[in-house]
Rosetta silent file (secondary structure, phi, psi, omega in degrees, C-alpha in Angstrom):
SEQUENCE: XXXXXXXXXXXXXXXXXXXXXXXXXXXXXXXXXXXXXXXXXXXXXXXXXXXXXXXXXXXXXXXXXXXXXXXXXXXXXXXXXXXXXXXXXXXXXXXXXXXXXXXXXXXXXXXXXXXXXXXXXXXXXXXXXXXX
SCORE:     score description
SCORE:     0.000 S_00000001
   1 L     0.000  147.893 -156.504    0.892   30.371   29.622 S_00000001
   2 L  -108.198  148.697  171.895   -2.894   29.294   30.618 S_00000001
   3 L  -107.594  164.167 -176.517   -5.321   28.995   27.384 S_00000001
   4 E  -149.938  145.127  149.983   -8.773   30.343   28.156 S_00000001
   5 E  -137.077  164.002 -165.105  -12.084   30.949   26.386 S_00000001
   6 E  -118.653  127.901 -168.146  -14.595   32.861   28.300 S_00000001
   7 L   -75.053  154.411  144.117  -18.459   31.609   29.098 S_00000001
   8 H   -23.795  -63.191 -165.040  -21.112   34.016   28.537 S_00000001
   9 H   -76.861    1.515  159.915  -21.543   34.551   31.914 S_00000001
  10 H  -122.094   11.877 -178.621  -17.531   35.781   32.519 S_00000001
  11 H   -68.389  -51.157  167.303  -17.011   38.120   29.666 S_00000001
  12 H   -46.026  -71.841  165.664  -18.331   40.907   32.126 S_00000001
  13 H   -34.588  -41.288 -174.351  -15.980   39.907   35.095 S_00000001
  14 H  -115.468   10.114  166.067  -12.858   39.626   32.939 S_00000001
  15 L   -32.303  -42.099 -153.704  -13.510   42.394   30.833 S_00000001
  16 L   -84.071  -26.830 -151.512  -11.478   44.913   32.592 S_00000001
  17 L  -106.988   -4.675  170.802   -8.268   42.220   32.318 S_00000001
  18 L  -179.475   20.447  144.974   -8.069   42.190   28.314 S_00000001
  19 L   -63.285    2.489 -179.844  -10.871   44.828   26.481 S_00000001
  20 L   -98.872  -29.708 -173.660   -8.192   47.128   26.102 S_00000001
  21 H   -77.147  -12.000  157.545   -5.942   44.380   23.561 S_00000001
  22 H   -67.008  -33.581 -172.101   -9.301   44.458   21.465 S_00000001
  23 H   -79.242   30.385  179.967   -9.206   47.792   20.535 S_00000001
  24 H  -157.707    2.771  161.117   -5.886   46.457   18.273 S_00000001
  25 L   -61.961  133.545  178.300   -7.368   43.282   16.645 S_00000001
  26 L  -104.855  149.665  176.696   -6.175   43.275   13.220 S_00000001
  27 L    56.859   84.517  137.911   -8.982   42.121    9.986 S_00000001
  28 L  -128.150  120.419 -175.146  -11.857   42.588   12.198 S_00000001
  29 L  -111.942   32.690  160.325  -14.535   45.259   11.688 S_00000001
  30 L  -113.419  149.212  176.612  -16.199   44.918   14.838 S_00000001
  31 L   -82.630 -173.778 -179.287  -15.267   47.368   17.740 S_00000001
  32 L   -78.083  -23.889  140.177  -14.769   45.767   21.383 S_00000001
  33 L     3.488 -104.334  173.128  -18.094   46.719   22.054 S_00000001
  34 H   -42.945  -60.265 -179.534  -19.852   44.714   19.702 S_00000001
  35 H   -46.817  -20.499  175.270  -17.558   42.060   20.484 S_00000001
  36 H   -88.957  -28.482  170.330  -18.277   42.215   24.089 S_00000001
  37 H   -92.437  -10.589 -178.721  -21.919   41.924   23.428 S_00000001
  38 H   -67.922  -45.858 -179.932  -21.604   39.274   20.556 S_00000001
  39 H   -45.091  -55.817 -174.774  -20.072   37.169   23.567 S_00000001
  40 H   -75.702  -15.523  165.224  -22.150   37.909   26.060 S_00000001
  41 L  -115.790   38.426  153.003  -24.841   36.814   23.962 S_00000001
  42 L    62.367    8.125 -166.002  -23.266   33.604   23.222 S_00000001
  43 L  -113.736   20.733  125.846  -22.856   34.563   19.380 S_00000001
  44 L  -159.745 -169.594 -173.670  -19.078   34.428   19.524 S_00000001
  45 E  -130.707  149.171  177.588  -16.552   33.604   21.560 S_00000001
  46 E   -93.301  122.941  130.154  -13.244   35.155   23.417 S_00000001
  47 E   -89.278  172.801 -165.552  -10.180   33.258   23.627 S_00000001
  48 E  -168.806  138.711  110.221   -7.195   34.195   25.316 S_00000001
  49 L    10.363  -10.983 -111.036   -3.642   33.824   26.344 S_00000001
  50 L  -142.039  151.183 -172.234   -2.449   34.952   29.498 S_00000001
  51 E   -95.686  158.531  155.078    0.422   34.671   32.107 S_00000001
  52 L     0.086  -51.824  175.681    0.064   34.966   36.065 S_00000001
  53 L  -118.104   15.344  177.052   -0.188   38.616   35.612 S_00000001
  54 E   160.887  161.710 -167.364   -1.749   39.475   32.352 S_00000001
  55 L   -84.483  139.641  153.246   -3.632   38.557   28.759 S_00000001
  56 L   -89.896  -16.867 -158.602   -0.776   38.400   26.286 S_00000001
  57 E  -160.501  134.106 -160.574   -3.376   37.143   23.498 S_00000001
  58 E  -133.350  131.100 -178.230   -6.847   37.745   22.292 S_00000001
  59 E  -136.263  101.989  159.048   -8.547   35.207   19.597 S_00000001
  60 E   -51.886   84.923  170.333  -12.536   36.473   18.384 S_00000001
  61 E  -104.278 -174.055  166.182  -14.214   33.062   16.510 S_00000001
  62 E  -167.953  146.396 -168.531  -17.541   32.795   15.649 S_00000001
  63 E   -83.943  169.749 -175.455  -19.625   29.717   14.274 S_00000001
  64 L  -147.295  147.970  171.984  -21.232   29.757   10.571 S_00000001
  65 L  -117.781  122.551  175.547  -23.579   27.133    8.683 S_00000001
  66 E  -121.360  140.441  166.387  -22.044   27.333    5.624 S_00000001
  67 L   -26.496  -41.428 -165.094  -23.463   24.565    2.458 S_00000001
  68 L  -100.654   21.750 -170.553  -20.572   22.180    3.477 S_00000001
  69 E   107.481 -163.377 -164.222  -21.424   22.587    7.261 S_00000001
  70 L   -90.629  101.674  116.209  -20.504   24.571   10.586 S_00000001
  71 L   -39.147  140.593  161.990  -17.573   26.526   10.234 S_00000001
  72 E  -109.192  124.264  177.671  -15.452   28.000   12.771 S_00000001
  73 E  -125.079  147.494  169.447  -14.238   31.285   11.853 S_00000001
  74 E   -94.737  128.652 -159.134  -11.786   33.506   13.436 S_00000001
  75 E   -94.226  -53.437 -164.075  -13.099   37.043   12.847 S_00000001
  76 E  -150.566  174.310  177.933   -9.666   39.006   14.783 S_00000001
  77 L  -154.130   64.230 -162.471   -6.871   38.424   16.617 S_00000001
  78 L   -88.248  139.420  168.390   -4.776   40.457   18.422 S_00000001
  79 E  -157.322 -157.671 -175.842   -1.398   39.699   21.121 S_00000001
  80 L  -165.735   99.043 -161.041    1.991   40.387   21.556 S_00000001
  81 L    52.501   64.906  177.522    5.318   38.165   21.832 S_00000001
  82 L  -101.151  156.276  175.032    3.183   35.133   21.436 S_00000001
  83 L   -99.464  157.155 -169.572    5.675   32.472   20.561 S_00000001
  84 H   -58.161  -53.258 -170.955    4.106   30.466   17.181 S_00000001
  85 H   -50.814  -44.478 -165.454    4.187   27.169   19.422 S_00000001
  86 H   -92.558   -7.136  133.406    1.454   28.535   21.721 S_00000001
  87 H   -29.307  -61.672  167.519   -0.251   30.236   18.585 S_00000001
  88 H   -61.154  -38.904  173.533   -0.736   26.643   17.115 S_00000001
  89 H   -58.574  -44.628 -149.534   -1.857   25.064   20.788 S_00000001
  90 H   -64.380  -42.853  176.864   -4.467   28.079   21.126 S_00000001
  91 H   -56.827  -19.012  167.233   -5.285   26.918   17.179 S_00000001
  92 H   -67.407  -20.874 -167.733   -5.499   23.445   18.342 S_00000001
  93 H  -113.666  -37.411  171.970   -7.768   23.699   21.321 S_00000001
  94 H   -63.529  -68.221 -146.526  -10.335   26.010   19.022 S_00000001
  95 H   -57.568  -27.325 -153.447  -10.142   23.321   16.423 S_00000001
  96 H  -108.447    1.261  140.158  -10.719   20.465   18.463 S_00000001
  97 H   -36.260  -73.048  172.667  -14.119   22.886   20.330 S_00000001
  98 H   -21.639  -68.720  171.078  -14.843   23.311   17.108 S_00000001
  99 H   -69.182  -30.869  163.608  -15.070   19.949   15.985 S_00000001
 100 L   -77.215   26.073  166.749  -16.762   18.839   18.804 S_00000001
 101 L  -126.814   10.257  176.138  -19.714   21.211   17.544 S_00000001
 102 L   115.960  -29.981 -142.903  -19.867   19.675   14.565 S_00000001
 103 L   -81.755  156.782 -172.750  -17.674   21.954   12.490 S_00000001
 104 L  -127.426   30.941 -166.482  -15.792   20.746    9.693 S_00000001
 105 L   172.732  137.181  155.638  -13.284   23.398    9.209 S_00000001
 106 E   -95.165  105.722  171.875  -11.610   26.183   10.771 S_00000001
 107 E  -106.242  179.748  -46.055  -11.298   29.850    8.620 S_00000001
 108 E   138.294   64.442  135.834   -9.338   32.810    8.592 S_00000001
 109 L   -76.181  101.154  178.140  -10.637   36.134    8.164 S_00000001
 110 L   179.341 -178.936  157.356   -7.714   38.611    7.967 S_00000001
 111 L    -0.325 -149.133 -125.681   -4.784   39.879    6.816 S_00000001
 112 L   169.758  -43.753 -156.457   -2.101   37.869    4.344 S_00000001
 113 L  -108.489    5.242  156.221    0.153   37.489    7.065 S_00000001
 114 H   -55.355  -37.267  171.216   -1.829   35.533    9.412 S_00000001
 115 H   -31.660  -41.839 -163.345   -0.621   32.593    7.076 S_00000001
 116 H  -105.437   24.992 -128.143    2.461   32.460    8.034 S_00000001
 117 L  -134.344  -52.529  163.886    1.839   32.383   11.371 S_00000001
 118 L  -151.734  123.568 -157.514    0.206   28.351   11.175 S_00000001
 119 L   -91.959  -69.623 -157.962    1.413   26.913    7.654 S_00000001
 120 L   -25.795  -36.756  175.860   -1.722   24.032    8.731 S_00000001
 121 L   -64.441  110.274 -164.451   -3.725   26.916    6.985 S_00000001
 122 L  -113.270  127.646  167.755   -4.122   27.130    3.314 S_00000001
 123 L   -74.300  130.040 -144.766   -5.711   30.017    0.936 S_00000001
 124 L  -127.065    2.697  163.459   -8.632   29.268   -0.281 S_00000001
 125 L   176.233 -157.983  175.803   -9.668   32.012   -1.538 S_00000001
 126 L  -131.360  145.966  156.288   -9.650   36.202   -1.433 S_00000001
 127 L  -121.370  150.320  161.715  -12.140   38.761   -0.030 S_00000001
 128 L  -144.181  152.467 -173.683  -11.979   41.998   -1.497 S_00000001
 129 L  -145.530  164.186 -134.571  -13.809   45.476   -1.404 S_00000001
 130 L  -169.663  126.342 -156.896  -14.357   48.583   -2.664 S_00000001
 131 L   -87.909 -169.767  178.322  -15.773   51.488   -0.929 S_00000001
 132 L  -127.510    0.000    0.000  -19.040   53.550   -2.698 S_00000001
């Protein structure tokens, strides 16, 4: 399977080949939309997955200035019968983008069960909410 992340300037072009596996990102509260214009305007990024003949795997990051530096966070994630080894490469190839932007950490917005998924991850805290 080929890893990918998509420039600004191909999020349009490959749209058509893996906007439909957005609309099934889990702990993300952006639609595919937004995410397609957050991209296209360089203020996150698509990763991806994908065999000869289709995306198998959709990864959403986005950078942060946080007090202790530039995070990379992964806002969603969606695929299907990714095996964990290429789950850890795709985490491996963000982290070492990542670090070559400076960043001094990779997080985790989602779900509990993203965890288990790359043990290299630890919890470091909780978000929680409450509607009004």
């Amino acid at each position: 399977m080929r890893l990918f992340c998509l420039s600004a300037a191909e999020v349009d072009a490959c749209w058509d080949d893996f906007g439909s596996l957005l609309t099934r990102l889990s702990g993300c509260d952006l639609t595919p939309e937004q995410i397609k214009t957050n991209a296209k305007e360089s203020r996150q990024q698509i990763w991806g997955l994908q065999d000869p003949t289709e995306v198998h795997g959709i990864c959403i990051t986005e950078i942060i200035q946080t007090s202790r530096g530039l995070i990379c966070l992964i806002v969603g994630a969606c695929g299907q019968d990714i095996p964990k080894p290429l789950m850890e490469r795709l985490h491996d190839e963000i982290g070492k983008w990542a670090k070559g932007l400076g960043c001094v950490a990779i997080r985790i917005h989602g779900r509990k069960g993203w965890l288990r998924w790359d043990r290299r991850f630890a919890q470091t805290g909780i978000v929680a909410e409450r509607p009004l």
